[in-house]
C-alpha positions as CSV (number, residue, x, y, z in Angstrom):
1,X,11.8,-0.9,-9.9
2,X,11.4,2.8,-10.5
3,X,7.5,4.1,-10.2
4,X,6.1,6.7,-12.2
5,X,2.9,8.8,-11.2
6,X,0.9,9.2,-14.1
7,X,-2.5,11.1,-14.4
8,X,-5.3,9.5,-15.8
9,X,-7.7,11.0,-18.5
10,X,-10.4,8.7,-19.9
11,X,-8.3,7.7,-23.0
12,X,-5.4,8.6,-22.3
13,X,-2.8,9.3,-19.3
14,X,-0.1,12.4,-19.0
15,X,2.3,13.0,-16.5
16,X,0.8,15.5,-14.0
17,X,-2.8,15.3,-12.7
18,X,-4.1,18.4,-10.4
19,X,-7.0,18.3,-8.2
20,X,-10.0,20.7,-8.2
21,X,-10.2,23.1,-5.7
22,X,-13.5,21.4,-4.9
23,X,-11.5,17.9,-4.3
24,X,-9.2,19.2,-2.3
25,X,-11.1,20.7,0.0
26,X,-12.7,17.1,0.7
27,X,-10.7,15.1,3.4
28,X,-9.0,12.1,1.9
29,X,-9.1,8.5,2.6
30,X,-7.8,5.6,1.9
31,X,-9.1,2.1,0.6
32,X,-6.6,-1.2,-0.1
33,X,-7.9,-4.2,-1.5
34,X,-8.1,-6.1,-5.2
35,X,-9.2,-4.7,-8.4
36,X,-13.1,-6.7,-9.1
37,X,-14.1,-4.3,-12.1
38,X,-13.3,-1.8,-14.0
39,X,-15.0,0.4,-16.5
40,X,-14.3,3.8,-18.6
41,X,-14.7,5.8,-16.1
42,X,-15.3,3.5,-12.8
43,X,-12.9,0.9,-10.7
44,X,-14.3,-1.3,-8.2
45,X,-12.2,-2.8,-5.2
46,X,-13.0,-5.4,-2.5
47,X,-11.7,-4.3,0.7
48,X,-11.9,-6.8,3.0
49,X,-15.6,-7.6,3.2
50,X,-16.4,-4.5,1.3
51,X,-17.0,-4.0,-2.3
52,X,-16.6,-0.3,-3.4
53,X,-16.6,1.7,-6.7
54,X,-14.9,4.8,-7.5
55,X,-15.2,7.2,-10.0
56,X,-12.2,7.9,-12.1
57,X,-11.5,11.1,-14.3
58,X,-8.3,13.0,-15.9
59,X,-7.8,14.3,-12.3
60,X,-6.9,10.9,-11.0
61,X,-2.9,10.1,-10.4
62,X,-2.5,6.7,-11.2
63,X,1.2,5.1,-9.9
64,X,2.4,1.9,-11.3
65,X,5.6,0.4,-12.9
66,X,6.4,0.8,-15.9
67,X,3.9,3.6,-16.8
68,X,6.7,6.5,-17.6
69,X,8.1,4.0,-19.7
70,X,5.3,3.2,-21.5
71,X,4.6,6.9,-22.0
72,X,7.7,7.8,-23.1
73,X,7.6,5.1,-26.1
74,X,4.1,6.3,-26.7
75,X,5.6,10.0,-27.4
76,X,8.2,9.1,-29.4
77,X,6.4,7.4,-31.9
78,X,3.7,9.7,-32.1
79,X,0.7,7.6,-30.7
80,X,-1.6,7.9,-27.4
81,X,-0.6,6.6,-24.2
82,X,-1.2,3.8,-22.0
83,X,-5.0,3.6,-21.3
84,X,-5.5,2.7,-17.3
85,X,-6.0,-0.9,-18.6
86,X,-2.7,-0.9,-19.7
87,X,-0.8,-0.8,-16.0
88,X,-4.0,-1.9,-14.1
89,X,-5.7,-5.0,-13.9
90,X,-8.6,-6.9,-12.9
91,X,-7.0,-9.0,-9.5
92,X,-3.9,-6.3,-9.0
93,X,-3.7,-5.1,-5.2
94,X,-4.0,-0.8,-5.3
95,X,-4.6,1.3,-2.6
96,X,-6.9,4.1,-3.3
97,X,-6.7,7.4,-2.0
98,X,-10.4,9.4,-2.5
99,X,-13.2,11.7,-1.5
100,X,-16.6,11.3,-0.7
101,X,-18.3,13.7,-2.8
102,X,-21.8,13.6,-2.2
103,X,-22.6,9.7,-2.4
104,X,-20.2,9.5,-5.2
105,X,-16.4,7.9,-3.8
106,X,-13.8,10.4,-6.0
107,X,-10.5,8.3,-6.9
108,X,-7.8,11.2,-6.2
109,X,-5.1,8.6,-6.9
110,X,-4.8,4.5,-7.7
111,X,-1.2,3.1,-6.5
112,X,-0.7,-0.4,-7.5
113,X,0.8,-2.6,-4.4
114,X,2.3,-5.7,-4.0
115,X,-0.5,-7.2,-1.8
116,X,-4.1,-6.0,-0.9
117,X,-3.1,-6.2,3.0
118,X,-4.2,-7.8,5.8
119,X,-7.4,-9.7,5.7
120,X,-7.8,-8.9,1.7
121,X,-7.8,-5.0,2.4
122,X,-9.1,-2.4,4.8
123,X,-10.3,1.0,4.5
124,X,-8.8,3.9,6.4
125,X,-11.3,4.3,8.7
126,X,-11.3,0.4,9.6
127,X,-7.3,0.7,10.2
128,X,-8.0,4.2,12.2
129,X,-11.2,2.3,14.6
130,X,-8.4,-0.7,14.8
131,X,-6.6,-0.9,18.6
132,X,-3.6,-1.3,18.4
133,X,-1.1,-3.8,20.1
134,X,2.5,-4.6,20.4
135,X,4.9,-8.1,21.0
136,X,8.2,-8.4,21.4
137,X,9.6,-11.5,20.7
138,X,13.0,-12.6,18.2
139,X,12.5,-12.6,14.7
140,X,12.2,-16.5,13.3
141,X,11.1,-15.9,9.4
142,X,10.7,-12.3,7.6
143,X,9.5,-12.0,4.2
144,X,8.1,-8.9,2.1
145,X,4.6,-10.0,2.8
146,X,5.0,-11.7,6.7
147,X,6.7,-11.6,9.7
148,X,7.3,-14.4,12.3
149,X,8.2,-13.6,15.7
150,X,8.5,-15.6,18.6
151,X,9.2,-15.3,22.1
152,X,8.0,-16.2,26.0
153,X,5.0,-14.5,28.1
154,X,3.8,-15.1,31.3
155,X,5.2,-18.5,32.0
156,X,4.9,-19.8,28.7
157,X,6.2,-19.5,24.9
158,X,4.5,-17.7,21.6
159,X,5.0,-17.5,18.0
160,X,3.4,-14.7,16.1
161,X,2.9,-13.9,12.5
162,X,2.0,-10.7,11.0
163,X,1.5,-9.3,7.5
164,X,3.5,-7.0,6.4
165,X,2.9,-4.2,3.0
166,X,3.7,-1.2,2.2
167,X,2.6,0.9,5.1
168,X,4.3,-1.0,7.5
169,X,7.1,1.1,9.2
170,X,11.0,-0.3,9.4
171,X,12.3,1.5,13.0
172,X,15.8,1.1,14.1
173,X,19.2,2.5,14.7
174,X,20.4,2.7,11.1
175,X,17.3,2.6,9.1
176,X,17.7,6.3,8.4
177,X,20.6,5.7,6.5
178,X,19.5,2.7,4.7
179,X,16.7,3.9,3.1
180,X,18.2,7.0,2.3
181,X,20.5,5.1,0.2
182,X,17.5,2.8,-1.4
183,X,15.9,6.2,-2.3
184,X,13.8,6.8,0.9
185,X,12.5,3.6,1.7
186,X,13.6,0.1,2.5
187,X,11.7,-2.9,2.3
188,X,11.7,-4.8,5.0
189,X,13.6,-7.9,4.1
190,X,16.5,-5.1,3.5
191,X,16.8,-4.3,7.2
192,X,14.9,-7.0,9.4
193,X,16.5,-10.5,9.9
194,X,16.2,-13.8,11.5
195,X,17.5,-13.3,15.1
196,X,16.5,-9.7,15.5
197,X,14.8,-8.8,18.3
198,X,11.7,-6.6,17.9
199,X,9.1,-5.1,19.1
200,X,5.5,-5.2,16.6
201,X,3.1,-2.5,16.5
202,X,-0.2,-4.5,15.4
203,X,-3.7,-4.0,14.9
204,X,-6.0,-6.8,14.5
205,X,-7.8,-6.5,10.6
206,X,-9.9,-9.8,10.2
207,X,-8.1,-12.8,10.6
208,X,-4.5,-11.3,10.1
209,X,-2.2,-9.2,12.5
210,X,-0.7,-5.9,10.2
211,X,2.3,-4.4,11.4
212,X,1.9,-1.1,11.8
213,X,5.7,-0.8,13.2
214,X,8.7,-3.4,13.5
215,X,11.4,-1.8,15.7
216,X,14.2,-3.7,15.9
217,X,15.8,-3.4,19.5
218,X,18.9,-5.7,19.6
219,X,20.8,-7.6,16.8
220,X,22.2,-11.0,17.5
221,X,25.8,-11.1,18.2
């Protein structure tokens, strides 16, 4: 499905947000989680064990299907456009990109996602402070949320599963291609399959293994 990145005034959203020069001149990070609250102006995300509340303005990019649409029928019959209600709700996985802005967390842009990640959501900083790991193994299950591998290790046998989102990375010898013809990016379940072997990038969030990295090294014959 097609994504549209819409910018978000308080009533209303248009189709091109800019930043201040004083917001871009603040480093950006990233939170993922699910939508708790949200107000005129605020939206609050749990991230993991962390609750957090941004601030949103008519600076803030807002990315979620169905919003050009939605915008488009608004113009043509002469009325306001979607509110941020309208494409984001209360429970929806986003990942927000802000800036700290003295004590206030600035929502440069909200992205809606198909799960809140590993462990119900990290911050950028978590995922950067996270060591990260790797397993080979052959793939036994892979699905747009998890990946099973499996394989043998010092004597003995393993079965791994990771969560997989959006940021995890699809490597192998004609990835390139593929996603260049799905538009720049494959999912997973478009290029990964049972039997592959592969090697995991990992980091430990919580509970859950995210896959930074699945690089497939040798389809099955």
């Amino acid at each position: 499905m097609r994504r549209t990145v819409l910018a978000l005034p308080l009533a209303t959203l248009s189709l091109i947000a800019w930043l201040t020069p004083g917001v871009v001149a603040q480093d950006t990070k990233s939170a993922r989680g699910s939508v708790t609250a949200m107000g005129a102006d605020t939206i609050t995300l749990k991230a993991g064990d962390r609750e957090m509340k941004f601030a949103i303005d008519g600076k803030t990019s807002v990315i979620a299907s169905g919003g050009g649409t939605a915008t488009r029928k608004a113009a043509a019959a002469g009325t306001a456009g979607p509110k941020l209600a309208d494409l984001i709700k209360v429970g929806d996985a986003v990942e927000i990109s802000y800036h700290e802005m003295g004590g206030t967390l600035h929502a440069a842009s909200v992205r809606k996602v198909t799960s809140p990640g590993a462990g119900g959501g990290s911050t950028s900083d978590e995922r950067a402070a996270a060591k990260e790991e790797s397993a080979t193994g052959t793939v036994d299950s892979v699905s747009a949320t998890s990946l099973v591998i499996s394989g043998s290790m010092s004597g003995g046998t393993f079965k791994q599963t990771f969560t997989v989102d959006a940021e995890t990375k699809v490597v192998g010898t004609g990835a390139g291609t593929a996603a260049a013809a799905k538009g720049g990016r494959i999912a997973i379940t478009d290029f990964v399959k049972t039997g592959d072997r592969v090697t995991v990038s990992y980091h430990k969030m919580g509970t859950s293994l995210h896959a930074a990295e699945v690089r497939v090294a040798q389809r099955p014959k």
